[in-house]
MOPAC internal coordinates of N, CA, C and O (Angstrom, degrees):
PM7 1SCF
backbone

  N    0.0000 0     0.00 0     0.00 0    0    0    0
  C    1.4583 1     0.00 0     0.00 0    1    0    0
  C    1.5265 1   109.25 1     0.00 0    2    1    0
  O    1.2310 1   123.01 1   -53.60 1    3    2    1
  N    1.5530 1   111.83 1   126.40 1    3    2    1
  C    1.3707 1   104.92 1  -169.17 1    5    3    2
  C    2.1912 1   106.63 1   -85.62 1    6    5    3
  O    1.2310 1   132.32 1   -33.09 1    7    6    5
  N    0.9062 1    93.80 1   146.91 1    7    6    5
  C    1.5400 1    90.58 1  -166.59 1    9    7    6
  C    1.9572 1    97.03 1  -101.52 1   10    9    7
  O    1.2310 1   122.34 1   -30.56 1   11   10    9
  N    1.0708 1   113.12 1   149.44 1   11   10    9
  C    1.5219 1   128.46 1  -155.70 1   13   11   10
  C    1.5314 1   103.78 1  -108.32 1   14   13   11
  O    1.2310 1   126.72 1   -55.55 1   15   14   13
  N    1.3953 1   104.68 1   124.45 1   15   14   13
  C    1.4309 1   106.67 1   174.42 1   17   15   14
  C    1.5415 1   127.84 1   -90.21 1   18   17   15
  O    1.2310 1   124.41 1   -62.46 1   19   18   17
  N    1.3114 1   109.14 1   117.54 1   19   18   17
  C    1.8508 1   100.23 1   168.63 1   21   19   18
  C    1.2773 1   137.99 1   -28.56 1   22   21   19
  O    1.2310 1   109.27 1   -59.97 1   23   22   21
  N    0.7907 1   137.70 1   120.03 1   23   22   21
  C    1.6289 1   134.33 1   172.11 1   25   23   22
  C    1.5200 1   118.40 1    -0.26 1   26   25   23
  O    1.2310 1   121.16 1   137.44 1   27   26   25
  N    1.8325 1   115.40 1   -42.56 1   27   26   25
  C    0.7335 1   119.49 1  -127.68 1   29   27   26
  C    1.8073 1    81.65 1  -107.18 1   30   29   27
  O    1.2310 1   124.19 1   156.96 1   31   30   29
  N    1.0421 1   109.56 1   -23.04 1   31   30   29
  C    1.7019 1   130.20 1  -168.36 1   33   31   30
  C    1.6686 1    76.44 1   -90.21 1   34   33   31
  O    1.2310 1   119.47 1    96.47 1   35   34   33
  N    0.7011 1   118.62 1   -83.53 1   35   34   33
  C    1.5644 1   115.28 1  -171.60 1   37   35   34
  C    1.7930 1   125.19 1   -40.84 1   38   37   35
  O    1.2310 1   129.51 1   162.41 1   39   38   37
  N    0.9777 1    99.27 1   -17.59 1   39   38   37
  C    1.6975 1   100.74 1   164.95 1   41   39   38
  C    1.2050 1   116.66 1   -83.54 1   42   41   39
  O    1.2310 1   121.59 1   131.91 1   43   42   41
  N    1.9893 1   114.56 1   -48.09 1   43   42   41
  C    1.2942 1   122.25 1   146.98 1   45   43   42
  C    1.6517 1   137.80 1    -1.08 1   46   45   43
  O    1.2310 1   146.33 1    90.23 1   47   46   45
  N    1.0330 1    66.39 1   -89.77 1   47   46   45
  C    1.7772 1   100.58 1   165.86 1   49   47   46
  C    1.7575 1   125.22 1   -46.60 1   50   49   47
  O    1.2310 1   131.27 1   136.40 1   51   50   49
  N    1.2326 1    95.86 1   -43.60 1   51   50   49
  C    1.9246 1   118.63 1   173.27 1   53   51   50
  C    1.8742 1    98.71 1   -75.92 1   54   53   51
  O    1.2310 1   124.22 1   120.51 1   55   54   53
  N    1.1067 1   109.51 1   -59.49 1   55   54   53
  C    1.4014 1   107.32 1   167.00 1   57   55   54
  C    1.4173 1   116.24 1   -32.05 1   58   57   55
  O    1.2310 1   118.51 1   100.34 1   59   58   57
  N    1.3170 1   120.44 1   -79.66 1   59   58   57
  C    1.4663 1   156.27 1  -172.40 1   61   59   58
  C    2.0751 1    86.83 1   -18.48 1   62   61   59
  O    1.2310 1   140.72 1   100.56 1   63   62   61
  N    1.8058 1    77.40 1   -79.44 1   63   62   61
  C    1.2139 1    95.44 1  -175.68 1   65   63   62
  C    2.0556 1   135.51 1   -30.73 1   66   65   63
  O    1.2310 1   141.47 1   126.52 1   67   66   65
  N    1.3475 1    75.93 1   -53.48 1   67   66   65
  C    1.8362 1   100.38 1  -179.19 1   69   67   66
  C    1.7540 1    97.66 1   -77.19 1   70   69   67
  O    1.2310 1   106.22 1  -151.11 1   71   70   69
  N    1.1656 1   143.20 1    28.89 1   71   70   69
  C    1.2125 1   141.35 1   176.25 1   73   71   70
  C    1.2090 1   111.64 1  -149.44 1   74   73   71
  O    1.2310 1   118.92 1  -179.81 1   75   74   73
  N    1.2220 1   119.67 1     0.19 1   75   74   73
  C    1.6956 1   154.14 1  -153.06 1   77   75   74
  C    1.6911 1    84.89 1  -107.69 1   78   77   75
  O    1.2310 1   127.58 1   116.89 1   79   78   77
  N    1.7811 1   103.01 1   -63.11 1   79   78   77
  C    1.5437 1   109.58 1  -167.35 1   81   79   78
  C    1.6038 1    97.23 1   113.80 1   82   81   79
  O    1.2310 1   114.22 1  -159.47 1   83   82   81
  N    1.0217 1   128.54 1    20.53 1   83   82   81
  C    1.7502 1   141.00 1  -161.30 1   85   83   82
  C    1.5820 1    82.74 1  -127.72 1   86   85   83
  O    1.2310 1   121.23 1   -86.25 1   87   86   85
  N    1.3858 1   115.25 1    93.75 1   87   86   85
  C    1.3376 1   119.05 1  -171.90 1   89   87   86
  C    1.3718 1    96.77 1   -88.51 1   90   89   87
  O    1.2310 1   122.50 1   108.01 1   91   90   89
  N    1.2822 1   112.81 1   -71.99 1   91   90   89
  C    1.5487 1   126.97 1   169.87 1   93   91   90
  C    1.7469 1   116.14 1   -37.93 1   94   93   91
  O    1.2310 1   122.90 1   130.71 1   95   94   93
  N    1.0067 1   112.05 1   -49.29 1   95   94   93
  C    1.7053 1    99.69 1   153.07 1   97   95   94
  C    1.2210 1   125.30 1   -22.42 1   98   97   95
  O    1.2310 1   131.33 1   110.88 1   99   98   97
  N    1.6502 1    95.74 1   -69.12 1   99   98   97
  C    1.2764 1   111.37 1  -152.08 1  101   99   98
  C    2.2654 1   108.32 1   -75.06 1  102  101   99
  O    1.2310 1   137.89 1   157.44 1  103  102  101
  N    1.5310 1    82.94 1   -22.56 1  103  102  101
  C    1.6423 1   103.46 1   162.31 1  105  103  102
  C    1.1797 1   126.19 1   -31.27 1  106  105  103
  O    1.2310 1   136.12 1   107.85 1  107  106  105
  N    1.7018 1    86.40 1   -72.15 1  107  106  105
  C    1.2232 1   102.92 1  -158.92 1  109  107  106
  C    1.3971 1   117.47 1   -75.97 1  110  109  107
  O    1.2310 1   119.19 1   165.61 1  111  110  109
  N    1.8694 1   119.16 1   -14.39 1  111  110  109
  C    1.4643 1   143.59 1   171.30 1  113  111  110
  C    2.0451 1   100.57 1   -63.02 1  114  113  111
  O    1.2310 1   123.70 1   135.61 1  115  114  113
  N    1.2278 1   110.52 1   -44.39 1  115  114  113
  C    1.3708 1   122.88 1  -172.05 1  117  115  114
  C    1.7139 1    92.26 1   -51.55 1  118  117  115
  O    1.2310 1   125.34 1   106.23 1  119  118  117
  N    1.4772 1   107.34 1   -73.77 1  119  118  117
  C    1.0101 1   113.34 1  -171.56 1  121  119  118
  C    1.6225 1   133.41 1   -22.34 1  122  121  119
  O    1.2310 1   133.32 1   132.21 1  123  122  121
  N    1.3217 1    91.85 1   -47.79 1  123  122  121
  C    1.6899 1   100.52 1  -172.05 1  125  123  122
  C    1.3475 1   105.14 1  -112.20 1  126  125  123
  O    1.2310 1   115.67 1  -143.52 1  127  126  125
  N    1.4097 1   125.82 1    36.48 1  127  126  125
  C    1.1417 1   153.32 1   143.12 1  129  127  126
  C    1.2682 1   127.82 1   -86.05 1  130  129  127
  O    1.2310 1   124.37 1   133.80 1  131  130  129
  N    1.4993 1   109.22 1   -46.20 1  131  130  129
  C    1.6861 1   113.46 1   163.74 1  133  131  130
  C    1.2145 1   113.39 1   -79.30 1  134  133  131
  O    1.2310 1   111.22 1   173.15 1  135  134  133
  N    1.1815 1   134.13 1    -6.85 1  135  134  133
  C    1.9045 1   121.54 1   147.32 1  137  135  134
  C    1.5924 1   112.34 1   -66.35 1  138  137  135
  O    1.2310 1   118.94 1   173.33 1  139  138  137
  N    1.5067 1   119.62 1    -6.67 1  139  138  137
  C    1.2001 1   106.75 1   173.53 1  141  139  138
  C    1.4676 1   119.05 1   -64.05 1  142  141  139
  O    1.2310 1   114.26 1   -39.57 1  143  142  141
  N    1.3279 1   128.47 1   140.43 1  143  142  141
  C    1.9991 1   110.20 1   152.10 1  145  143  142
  C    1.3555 1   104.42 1  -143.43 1  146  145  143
  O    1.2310 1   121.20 1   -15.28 1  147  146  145
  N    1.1818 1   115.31 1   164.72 1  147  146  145
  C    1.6259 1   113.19 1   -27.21 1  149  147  146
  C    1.5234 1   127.35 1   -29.60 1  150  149  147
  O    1.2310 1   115.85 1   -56.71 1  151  150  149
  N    1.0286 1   125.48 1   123.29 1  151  150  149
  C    1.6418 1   115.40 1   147.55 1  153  151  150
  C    1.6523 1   120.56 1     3.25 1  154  153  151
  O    1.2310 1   124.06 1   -65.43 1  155  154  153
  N    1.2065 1   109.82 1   114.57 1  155  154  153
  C    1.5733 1   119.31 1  -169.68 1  157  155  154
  C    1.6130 1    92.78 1   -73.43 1  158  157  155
  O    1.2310 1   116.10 1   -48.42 1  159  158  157
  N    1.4063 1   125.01 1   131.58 1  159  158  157
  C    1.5959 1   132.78 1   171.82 1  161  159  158
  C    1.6183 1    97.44 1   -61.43 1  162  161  159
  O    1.2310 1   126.73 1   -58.18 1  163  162  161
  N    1.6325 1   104.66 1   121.82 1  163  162  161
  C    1.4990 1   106.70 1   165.94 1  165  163  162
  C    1.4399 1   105.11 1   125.05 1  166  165  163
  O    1.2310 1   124.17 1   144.60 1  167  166  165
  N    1.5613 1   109.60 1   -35.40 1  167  166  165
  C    1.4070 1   124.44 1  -155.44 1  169  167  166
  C    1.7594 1    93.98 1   -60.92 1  170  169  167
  O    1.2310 1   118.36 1   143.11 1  171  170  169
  N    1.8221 1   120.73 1   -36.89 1  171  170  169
  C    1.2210 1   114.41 1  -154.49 1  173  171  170
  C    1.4749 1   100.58 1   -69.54 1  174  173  171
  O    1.2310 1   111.94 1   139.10 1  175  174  173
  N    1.6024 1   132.80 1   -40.90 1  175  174  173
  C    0.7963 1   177.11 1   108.33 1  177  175  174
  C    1.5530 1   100.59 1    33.54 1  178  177  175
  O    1.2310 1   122.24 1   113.84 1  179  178  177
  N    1.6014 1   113.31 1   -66.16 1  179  178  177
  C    1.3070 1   130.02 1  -168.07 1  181  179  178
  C    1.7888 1   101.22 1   -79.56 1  182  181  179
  O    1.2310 1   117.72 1   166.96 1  183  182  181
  N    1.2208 1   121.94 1   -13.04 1  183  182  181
  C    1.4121 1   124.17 1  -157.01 1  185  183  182
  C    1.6170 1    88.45 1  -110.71 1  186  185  183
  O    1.2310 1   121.82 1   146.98 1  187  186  185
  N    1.1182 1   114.11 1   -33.02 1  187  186  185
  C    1.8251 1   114.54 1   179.01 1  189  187  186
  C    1.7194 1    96.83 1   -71.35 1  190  189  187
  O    1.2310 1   123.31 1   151.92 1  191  190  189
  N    1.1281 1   111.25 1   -28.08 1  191  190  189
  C    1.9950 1    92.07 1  -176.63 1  193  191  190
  C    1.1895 1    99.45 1   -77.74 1  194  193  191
  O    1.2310 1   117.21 1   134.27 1  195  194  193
  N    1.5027 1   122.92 1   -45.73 1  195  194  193
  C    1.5581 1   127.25 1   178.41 1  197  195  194
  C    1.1113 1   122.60 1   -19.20 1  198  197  195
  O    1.2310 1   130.26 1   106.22 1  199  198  197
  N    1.6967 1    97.81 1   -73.78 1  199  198  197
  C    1.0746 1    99.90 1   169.60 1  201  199  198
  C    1.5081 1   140.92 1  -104.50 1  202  201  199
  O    1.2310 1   123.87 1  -148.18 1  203  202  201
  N    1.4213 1   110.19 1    31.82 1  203  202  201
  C    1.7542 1   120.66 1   149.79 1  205  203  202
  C    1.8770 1    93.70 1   -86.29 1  206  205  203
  O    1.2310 1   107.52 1   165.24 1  207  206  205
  N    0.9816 1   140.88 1   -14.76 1  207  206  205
  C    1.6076 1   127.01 1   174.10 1  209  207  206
  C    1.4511 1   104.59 1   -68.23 1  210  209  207
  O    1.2310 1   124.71 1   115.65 1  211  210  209
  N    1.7525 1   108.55 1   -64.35 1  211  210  209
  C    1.7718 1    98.13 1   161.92 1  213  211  210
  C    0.9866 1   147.88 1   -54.94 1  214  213  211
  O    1.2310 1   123.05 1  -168.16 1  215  214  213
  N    1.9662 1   111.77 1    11.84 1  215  214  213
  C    1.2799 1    99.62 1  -176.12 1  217  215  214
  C    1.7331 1   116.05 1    71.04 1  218  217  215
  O    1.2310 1   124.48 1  -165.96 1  219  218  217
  N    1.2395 1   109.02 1    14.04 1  219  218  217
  C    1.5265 1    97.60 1  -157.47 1  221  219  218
  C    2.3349 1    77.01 1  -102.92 1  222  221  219
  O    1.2310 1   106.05 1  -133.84 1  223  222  221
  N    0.8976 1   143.50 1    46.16 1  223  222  221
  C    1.0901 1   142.30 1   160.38 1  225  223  222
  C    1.4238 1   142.96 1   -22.60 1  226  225  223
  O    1.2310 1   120.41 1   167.79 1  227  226  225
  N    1.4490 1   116.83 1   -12.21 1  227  226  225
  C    1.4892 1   122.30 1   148.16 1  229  227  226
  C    1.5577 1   100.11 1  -101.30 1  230  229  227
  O    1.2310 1    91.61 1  -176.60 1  231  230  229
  N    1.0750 1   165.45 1     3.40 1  231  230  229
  C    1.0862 1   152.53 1   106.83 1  233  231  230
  C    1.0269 1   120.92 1    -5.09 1  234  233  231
  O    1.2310 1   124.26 1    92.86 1  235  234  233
  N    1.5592 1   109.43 1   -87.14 1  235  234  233
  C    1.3764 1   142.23 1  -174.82 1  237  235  234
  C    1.7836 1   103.25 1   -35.68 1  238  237  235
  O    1.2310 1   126.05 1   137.55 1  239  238  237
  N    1.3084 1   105.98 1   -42.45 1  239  238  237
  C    1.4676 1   129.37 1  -166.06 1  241  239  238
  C    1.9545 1    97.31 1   -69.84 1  242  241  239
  O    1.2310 1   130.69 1   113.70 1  243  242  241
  N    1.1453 1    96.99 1   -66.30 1  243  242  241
  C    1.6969 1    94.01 1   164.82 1  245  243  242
  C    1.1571 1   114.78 1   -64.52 1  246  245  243
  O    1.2310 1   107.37 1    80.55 1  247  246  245
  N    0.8578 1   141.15 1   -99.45 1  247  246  245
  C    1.5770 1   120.53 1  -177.99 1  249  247  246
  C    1.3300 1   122.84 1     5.57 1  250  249  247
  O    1.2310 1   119.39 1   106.02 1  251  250  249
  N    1.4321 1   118.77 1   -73.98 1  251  250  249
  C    1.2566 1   121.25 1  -178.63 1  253  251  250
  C    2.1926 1   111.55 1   -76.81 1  254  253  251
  O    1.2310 1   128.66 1   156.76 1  255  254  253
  N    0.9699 1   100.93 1   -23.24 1  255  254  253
  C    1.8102 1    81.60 1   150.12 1  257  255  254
  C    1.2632 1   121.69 1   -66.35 1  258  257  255
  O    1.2310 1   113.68 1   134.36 1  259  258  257
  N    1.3824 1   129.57 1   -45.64 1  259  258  257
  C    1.4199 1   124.38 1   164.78 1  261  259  258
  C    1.4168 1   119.52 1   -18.43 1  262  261  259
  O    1.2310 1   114.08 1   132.18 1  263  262  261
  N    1.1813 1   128.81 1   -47.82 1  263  262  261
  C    1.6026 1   147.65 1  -141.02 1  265  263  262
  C    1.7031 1    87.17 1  -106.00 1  266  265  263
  O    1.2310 1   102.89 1   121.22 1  267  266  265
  N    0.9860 1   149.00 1   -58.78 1  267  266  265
  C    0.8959 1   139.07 1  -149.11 1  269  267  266
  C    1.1255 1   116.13 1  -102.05 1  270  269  267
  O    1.2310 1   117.14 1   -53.00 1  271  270  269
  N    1.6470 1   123.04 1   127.00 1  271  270  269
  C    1.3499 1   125.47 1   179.66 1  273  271  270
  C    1.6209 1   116.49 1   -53.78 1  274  273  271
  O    1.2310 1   109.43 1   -12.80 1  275  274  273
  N    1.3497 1   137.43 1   167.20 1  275  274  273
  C    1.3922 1   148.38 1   168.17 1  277  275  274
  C    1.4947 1   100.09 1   -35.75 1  278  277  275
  O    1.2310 1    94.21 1  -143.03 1  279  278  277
  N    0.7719 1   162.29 1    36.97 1  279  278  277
  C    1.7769 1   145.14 1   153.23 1  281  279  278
  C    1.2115 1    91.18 1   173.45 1  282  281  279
  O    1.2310 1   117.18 1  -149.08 1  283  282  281
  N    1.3687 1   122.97 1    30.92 1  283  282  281
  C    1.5603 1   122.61 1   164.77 1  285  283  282
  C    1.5238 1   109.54 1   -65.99 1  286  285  283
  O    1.2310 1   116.47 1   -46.13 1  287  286  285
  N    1.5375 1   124.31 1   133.87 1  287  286  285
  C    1.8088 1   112.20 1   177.38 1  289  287  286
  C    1.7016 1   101.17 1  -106.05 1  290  289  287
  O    1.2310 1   134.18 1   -21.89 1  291  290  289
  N    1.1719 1    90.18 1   158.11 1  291  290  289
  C    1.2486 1   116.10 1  -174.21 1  293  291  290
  C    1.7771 1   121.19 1  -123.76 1  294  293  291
  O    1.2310 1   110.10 1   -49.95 1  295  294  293
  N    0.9414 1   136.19 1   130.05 1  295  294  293
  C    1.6611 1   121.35 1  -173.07 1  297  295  294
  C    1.7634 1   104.72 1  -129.77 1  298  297  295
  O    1.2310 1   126.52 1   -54.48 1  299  298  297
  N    1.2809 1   105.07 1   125.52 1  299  298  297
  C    1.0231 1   130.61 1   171.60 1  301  299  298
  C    1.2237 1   163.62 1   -98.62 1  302  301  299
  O    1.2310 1   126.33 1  -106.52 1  303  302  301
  N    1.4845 1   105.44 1    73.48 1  303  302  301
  C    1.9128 1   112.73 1  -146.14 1  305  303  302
  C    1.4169 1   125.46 1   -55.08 1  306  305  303
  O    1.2310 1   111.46 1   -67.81 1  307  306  305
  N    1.4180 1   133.69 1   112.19 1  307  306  305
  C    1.3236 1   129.93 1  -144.45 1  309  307  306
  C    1.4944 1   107.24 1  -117.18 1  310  309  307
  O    1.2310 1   127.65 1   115.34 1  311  310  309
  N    1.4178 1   102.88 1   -64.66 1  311  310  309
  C    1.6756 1   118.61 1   149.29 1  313  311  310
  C    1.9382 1    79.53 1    94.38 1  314  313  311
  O    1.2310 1   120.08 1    41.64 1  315  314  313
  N    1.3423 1   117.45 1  -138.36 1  315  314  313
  C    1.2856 1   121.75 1  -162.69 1  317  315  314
  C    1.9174 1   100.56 1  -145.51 1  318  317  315
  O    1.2310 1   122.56 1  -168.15 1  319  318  317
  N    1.2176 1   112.69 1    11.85 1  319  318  317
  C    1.2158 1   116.14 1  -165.07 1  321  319  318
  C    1.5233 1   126.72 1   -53.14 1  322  321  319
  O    1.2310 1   110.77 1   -71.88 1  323  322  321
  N    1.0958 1   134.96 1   108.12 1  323  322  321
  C    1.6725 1   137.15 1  -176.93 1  325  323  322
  C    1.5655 1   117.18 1    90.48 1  326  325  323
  O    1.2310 1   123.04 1  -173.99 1  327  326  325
  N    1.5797 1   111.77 1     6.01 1  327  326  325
  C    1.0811 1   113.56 1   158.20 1  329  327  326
  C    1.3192 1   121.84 1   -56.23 1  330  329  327
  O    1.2310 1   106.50 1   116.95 1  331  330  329
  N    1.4110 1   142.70 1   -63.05 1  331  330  329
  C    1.7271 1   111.13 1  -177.45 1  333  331  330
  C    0.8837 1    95.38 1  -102.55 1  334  333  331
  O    1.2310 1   105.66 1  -149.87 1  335  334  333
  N    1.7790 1   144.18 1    30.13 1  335  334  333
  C    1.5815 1   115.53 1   144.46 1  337  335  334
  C    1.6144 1   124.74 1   -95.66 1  338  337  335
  O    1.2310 1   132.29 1   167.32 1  339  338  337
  N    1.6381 1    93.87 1   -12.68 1  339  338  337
  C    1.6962 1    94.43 1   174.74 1  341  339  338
  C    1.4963 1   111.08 1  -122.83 1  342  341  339
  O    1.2310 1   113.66 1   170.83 1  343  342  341
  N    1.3853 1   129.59 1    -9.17 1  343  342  341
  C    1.3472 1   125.17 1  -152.92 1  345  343  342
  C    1.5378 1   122.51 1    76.15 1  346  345  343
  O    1.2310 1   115.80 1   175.03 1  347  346  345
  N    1.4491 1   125.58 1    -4.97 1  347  346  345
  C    1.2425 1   127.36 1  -146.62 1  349  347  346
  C    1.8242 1    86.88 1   -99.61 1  350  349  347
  O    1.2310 1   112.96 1   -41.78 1  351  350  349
  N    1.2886 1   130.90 1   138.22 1  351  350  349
  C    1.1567 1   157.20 1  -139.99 1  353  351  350
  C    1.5824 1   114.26 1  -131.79 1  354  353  351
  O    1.2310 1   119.95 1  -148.56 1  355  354  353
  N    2.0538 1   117.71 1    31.44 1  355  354  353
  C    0.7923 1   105.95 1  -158.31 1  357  355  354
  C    1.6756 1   133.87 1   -66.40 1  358  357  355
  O    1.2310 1   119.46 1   149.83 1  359  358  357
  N    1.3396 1   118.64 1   -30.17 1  359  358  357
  C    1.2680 1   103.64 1   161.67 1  361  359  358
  C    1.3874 1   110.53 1   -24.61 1  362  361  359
  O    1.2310 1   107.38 1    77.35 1  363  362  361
  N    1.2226 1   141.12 1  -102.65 1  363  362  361
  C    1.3400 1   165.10 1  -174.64 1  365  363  362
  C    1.7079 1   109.08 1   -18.36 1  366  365  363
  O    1.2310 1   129.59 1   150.25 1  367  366  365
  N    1.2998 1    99.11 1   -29.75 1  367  366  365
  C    1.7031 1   109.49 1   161.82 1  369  367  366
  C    1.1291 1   112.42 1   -52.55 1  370  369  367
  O    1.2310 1   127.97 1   106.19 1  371  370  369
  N    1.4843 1   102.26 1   -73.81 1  371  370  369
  C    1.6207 1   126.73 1  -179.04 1  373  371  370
  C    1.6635 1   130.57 1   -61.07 1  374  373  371
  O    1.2310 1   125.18 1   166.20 1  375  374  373
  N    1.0309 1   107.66 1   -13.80 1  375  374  373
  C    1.7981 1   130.48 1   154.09 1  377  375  374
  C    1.7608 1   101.15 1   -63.82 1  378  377  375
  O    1.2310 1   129.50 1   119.60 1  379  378  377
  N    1.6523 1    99.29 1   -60.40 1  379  378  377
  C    1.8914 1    88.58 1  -158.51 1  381  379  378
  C    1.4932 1    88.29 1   -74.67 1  382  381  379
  O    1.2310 1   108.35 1   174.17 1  383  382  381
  N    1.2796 1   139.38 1    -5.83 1  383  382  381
  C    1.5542 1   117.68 1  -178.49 1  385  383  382
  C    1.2406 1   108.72 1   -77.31 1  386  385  383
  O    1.2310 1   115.70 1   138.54 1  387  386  385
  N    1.5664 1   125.76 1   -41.46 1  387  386  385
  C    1.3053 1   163.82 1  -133.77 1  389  387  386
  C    1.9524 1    79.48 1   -84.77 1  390  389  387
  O    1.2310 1   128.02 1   104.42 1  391  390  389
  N    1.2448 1   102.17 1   -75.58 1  391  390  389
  C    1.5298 1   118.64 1  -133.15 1  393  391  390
  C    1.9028 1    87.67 1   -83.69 1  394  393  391
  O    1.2310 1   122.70 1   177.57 1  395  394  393
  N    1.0773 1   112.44 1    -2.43 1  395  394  393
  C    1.7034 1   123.59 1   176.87 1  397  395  394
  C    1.5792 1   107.66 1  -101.10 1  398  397  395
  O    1.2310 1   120.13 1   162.09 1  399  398  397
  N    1.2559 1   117.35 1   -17.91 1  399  398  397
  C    1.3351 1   128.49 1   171.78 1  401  399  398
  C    1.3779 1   125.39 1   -93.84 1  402  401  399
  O    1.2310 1   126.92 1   179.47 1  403  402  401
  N    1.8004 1   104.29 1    -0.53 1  403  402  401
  C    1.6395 1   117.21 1   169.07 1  405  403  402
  C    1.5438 1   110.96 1   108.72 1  406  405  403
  O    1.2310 1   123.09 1   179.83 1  407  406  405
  N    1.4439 1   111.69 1    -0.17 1  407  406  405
  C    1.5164 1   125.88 1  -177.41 1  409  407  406
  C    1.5389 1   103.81 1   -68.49 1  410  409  407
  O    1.2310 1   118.07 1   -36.88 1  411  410  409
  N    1.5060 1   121.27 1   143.12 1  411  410  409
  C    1.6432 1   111.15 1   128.29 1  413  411  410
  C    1.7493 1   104.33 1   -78.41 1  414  413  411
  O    1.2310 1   133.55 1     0.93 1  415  414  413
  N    1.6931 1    91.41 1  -179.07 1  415  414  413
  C    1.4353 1    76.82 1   170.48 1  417  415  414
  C    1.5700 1    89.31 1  -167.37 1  418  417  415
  O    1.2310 1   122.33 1   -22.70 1  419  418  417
  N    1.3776 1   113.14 1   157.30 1  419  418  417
  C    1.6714 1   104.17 1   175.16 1  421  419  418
  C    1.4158 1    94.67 1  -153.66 1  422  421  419
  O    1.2310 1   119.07 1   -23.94 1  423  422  421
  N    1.7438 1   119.38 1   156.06 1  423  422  421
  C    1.1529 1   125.85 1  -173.99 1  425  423  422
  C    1.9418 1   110.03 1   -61.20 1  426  425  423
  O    1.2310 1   114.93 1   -24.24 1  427  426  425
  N    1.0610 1   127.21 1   155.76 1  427  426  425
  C    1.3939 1   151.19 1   146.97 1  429  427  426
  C    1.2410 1   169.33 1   161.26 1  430  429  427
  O    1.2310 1   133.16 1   -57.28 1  431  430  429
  N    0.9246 1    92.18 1   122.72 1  431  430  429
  C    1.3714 1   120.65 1  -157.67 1  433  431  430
  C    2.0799 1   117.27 1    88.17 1  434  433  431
  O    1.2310 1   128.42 1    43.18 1  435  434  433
  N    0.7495 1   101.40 1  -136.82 1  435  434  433
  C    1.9249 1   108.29 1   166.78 1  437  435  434
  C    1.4931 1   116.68 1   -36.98 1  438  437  435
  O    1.2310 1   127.70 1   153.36 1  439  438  437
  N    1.4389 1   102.78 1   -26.64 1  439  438  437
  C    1.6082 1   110.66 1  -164.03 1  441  439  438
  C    1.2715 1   105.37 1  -149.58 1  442  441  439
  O    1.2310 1   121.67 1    30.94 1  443  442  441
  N    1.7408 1   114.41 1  -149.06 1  443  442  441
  C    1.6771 1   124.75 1  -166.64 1  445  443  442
  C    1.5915 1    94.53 1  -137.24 1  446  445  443
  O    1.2310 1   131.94 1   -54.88 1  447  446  445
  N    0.9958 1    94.55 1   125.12 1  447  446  445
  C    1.9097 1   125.70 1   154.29 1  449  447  446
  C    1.5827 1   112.11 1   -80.19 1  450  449  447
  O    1.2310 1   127.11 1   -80.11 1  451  450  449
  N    2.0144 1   103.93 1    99.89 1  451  450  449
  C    1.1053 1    97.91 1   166.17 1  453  451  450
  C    1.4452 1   113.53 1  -145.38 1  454  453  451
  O    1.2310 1   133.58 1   -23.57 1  455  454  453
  N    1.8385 1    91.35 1   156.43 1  455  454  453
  C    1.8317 1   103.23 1  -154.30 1  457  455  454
  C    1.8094 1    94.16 1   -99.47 1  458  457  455
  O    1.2310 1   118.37 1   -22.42 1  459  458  457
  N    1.2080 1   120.72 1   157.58 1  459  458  457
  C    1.4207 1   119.41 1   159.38 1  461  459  458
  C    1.3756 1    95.41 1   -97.94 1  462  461  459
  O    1.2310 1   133.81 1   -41.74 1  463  462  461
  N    1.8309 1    90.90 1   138.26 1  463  462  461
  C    1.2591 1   112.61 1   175.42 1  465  463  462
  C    1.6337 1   105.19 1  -111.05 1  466  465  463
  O    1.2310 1   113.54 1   154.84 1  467  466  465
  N    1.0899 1   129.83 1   -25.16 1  467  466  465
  C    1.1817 1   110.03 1  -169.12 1  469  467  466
  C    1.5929 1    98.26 1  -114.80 1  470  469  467
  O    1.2310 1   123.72 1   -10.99 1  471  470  469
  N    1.5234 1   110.48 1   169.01 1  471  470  469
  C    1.5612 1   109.49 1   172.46 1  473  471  470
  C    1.3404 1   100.83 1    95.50 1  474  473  471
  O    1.2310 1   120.10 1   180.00 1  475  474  473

């Protein structure tokens, strides 16, 4: 008999997983988490790493505004990556995702400093 985990074991567990590198684990834990309601605390949180693992980055960007109160900051490691091998300008990506997701945002250092403004 398979024995059933609490919400609370089950966020756990989705964590565990997604730090593990068991993305799909940690997926498939998300999943039957958002049939929870209220909304399990963490879940928004757990769905913003998700999806910064896929690359899915305006996602990721909502998600993690969710979590953060009105002038909550956020820091964002950007570095300079694929600039002279692709042209691709990612800071500047990650600003318009950022700043479309309710962020200000301003350069510093390695990455972007960004505040929620709205919410």
């Amino acid at each position: 008999m398979k024995e059933q985990l609490s919400v609370a074991q089950a966020l756990g567990q989705a964590f565990a997983h997604l730090d593990a590198g068991r993305v799909e684990m940690a997926k498939k834990l998300a999943r039957l988490l958002e049939s929870q309601k209220p909304e399990p605390v963490g879940l928004a949180y757990l769905l913003g790493l998700i999806a910064l693992e896929d690359g899915q980055g305006k996602k990721a960007a909502q998600h993690l505004a969710r979590v953060l109160q009105r002038h909550g900051r956020l820091f964002h490691y950007t570095g300079m990556p694929n600039k002279v091998s692709s042209g691709r300008d990612l800071p500047a990506e990650v600003t318009r995702r950022l700043r479309n997701a309710g962020f200000s945002v301003e350069k510093n250092g390695d990455g972007l400093l960004a505040v929620k403004q709205r919410g």
